[in-house]
N, C-alpha and C positions, 0 to 999 in steps of 0.2 A: 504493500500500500504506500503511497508515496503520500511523504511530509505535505503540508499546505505550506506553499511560499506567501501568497496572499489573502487573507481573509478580509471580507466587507462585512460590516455589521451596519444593518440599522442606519442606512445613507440615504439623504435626501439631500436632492438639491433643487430650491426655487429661484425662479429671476423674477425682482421686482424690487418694489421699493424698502418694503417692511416683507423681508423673507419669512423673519422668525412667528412673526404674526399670521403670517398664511397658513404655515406649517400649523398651527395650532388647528385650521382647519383641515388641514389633508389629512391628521391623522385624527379628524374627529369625520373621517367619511367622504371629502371633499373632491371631485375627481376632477380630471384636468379641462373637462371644458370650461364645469361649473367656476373651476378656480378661477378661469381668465375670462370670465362672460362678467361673475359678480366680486370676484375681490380683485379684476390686473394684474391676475401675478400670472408667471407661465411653469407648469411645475414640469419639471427639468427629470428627474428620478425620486420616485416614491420607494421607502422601503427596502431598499435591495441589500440583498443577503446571500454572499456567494464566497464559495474557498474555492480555492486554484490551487491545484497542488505543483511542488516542485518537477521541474522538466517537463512539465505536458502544456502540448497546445491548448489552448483555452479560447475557444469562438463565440462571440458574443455575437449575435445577428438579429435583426431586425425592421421593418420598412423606414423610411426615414420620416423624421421626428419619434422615432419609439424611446431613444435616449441614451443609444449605444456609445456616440462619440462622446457624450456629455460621460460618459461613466469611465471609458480609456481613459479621459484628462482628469478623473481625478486619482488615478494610480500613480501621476507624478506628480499631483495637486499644478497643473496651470488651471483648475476650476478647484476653489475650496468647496465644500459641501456647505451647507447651511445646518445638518447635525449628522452624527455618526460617527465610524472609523474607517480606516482602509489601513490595516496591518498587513505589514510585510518584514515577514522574517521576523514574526513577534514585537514587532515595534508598531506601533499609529503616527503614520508619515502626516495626520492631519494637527497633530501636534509637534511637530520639529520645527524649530525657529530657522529664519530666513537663512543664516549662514550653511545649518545642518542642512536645510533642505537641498542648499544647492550642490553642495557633497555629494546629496543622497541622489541626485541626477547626473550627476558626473560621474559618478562609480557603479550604483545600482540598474540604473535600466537606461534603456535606451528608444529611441521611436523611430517610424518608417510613416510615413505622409502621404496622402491617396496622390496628392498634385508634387510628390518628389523632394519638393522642399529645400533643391537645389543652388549653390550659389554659384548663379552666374556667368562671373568672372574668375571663378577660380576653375584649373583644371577638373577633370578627373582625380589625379592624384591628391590632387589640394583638397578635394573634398571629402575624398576619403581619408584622409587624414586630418581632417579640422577637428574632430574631437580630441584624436590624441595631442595635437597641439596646446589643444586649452588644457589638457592636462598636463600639461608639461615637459613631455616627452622630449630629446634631442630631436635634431630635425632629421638626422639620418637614422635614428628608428622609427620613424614615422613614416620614412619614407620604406623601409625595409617593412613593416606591418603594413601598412597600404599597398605596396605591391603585393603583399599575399594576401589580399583580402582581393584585389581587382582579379586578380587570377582563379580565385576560388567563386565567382560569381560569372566566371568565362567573360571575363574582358580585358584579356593581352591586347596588347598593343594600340588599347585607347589610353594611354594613362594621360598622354596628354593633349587628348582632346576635352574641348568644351561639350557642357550640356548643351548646347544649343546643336552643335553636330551629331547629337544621339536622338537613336528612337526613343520613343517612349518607354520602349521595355528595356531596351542598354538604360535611359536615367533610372528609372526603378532600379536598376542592380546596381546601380553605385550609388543608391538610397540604402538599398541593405547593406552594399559592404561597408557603409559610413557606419551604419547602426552597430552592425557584429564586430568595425574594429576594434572598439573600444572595452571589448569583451565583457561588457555587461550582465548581470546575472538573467535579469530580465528584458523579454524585448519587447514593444507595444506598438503594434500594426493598424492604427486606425484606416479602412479600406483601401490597405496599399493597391491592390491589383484591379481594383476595380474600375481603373480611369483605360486600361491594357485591353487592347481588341483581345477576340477570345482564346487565338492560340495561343498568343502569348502570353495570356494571363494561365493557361494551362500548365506552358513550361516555365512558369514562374512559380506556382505552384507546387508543380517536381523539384523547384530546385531549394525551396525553403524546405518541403520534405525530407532532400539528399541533406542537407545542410542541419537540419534538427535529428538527423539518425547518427550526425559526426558531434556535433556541439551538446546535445539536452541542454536545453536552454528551456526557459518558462517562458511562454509564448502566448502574449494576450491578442487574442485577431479578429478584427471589426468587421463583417462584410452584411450586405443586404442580400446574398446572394446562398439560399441554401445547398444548393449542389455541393459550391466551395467550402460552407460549412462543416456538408458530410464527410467532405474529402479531406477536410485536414483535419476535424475536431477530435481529441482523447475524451473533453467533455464541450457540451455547448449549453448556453443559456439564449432563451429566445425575448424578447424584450418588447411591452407593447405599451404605450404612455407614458413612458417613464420606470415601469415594473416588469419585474423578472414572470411572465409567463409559465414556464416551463424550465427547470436546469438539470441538467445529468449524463447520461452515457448518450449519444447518439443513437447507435442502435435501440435506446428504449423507447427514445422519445417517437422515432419513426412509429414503432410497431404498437407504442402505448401513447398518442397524444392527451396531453390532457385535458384539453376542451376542444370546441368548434374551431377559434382562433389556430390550433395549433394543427386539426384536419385541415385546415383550409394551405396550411405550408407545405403539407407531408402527401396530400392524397395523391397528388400527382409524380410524385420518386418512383422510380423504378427500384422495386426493392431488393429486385438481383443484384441491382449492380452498388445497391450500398449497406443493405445487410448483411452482417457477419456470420459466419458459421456458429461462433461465440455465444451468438444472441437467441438462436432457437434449437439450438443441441439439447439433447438428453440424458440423463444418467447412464452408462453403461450400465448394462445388464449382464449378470453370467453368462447366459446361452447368446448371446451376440455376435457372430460370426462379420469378424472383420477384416476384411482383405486392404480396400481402397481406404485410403486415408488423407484428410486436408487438413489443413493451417487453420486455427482457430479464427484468425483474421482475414482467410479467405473468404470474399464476398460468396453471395448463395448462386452468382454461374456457375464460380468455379464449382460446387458442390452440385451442380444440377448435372454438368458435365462428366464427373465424377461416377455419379450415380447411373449416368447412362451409360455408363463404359462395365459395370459392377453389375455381377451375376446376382450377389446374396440382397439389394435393395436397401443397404446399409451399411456405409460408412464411420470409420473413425474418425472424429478430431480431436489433432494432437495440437498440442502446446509444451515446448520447452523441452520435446522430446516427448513426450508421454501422450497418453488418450486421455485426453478428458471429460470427453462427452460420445456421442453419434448422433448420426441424421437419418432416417429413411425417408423415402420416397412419399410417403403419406404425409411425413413432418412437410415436408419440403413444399407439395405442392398446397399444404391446408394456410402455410403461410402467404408461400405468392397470392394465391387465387383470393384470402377474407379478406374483408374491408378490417379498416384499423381499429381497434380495439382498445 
């Protein structure tokens, strides 16, 4: 079970004149039209309550205004809350005075920006190395870690070109390698890839995957886009006014929505291609005759395919070496074919 690197408690954040005042209504019932029709205020995040454990991707998603990005920004507090905490690493970063705080941004995390957040006038290399700069660094280690940071994001031989000479998907990679030089514990993706046509945002996708299977880094990632949610998320929370809908393992959320809101996200997934063997396996049984065998985190083609290739109608799934469950033919098809449950 992995540690929590960040916990939320009890966070809300309103914009207005008199926050503290509002809040007295939202948490006597007040929801976010009512708030902004009879008190002007615009409630930003009601309530939320989420752990993020160490090393796992963490996807927050949501349509826009549900109060995704308002909740990334306050992981590094550039949005204070109006009450609560956001603990990281057992400390409340919403209590650190200005000097600590900016430590705690310089050393502790780092962020990735949907529009690049590029500067300009400086190279590639310059940019990829402007954090370690403001940290201190000599200029020829900066330059020796920025070269291995443009390299490892596949872009030899731009070092010194401008942003203004890159695609849109070359500046996103030297948005990451800015982020990852700096080797921060954590890193916060508010909808980096979603400004990226779609193949590219694909193999941008692959490549923060290849890059989180070398690093474990705790990875917070903002998207509107649930496809991309299923595809990176360890866990996800889905976010609708300001509150947390729905939060947990992906595969639950798909197969167990927990209202209408959350059918309305999931009914259209193809559930081959993104539930797990994991998610609807069975206890091994003595008499269980198992020849064919798949990866616990093989989606349910690969098991479908499996199965048609398999005389006994019953497979093992292994994990870590072992079986830990099975699938047959009846599991398999009672999943794809019910509605969500």
């Amino acid at each position: 079970m992995r540690r929590n690197k960040i916990v939320v408690r009890q966070l809300y954040k309103i914009f207005g004149d008199t926050p503290g005042r509002a809040l007295d209504h939202v948490k006597a019932g007040v929801g976010k039209q009512e708030l902004l029709t009879k008190h002007n205020h615009v409630l930003g995040l009601s309530d939320i309550n989420l752990e993020i454990g160490e090393q796992e991707i963490f996807v927050v998603m949501g349509l826009s205004g549900s109060g995704k990005s308002t909740l990334i920004r306050h992981f590094n507090r550039l949005i204070d809350p109006t009450a609560g905490e956001v603990v990281v690493d057992g400390e409340d970063i919403v209590a650190l005075p200005r000097k600590d705080l900016e430590a705690f941004r310089r050393q502790k995390m780092s962020m990735v920006f949907q529009r690049f957040g590029l500067l300009p006038h400086r190279t590639v290399l310059q940019n990829v190395g402007y954090g370690l700069s403001i940290q201190g660094m000599t200029k020829s280690k900066v330059t020796d870690r920025a070269m291995q940071w443009i390299e490892q994001v596949g872009l030899e031989g731009y070092a010194d070109h401008y942003p203004g000479q890159l695609s849109g998907g070359m500046q996103q990679r030297v948005g990451l390698a800015r982020a990852l030089a700096i080797d921060s514990e954590i890193l916060l993706m508010d909808e980096a890839f979603s400004a990226l046509d779609p193949l590219i945002r694909t193999s941008m996708q692959d490549l923060l995957l290849e890059l989180q299977g070398k690093l474990n880094k705790t990875i917070v990632f903002i998207t509107h886009d649930l496809d991309e949610a299923l595809r990176l998320a360890d866990s996800l929370a889905i976010l609708k006014d300001g509150s947390v809908v729905q939060a947990g393992d992906p595969q639950d959320i798909v197969m167990h929505p927990a209202d209408e809101y959350i059918e309305t996200f999931v009914k259209d997934i193809n559930r081959a291609r993104v539930v797990r063997a994991r998610a609807v396996m069975q206890p091994v049984c003595g008499n269980d005759v198992l020849g064919t065998q798949v990866a616990a985190d093989d989606n349910l083609e690969a098991v479908l395919n499996a199965l048609q290739g398999d005389t006994n109608g019953c497979i093992g799934v292994v994990q870590e070496g072992e079986i830990v469950g099975v699938i047959n033919a009846q599991t398999l098809l009672d999943v794809l074919q019910s509605p969500q449950s």
